[in-house]
N, C-alpha and C positions, 0 to 999 in steps of 0.2 A: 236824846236818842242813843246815843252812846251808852246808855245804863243798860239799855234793852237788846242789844245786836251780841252776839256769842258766834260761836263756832259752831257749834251744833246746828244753829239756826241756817249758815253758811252750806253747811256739809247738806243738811237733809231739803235746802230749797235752792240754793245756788246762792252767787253774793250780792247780785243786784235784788233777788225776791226778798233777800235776810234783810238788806237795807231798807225797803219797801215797810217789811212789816216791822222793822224796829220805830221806824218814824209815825207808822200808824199808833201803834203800843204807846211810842209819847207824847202825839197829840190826844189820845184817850185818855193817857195820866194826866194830860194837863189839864183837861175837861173835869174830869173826877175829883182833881185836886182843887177844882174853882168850884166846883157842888158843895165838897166837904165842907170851903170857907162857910157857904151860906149858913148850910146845913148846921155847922155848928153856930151859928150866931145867933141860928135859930132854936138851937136847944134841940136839934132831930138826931136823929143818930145817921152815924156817918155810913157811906159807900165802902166796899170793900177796893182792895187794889186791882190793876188789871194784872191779870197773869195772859201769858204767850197762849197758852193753851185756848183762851175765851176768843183773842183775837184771830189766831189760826183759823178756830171754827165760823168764824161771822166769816171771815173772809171764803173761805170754803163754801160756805151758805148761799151768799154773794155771787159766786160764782168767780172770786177773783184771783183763786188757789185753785189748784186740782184735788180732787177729795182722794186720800190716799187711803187704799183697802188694803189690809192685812190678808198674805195670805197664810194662813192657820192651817188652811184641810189641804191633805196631798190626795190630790184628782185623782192621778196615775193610777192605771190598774180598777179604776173606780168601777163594777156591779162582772168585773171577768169572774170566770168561773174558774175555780180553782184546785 
């Protein structure tokens, strides 16, 4: 778990949410890492890794995250006549 927890993670969810999702991220690796073994014994090609950003979004999906919206367009002043 510890591979997976950063600051960023910390800063932009809080540090009990950052610990949450670093623990989800490494029982996913460690799910993926038990695939790979098969996979490869079987001659299949392998899973790719989990990245924060896959898990984020499941979670998010889930409803176990807040879905965080960018705001881009400034409203203000939005159809005044000018």
């Amino acid at each position: 778990m510890k591979h997976f927890f950063d600051k960023a993670l910390a800063e932009r969810y809080g540090y009990g949410l950052a610990i949450f999702i670093a623990a989800e991220m490494s029982d996913l690796q460690r799910a993926i890492d038990r695939t790979n073994a098969r996979r490869e014994r079987d001659g299949r090609r392998l899973l790719d890794d989990v990245l924060v950003d896959d898990v984020i979004s499941a979670m998010q999906k889930q409803g176990m995250l807040p879905v965080q919206r960018k705001n881009d367009s400034n409203v203000t002043g939005a159809g005044a006549a000018g």
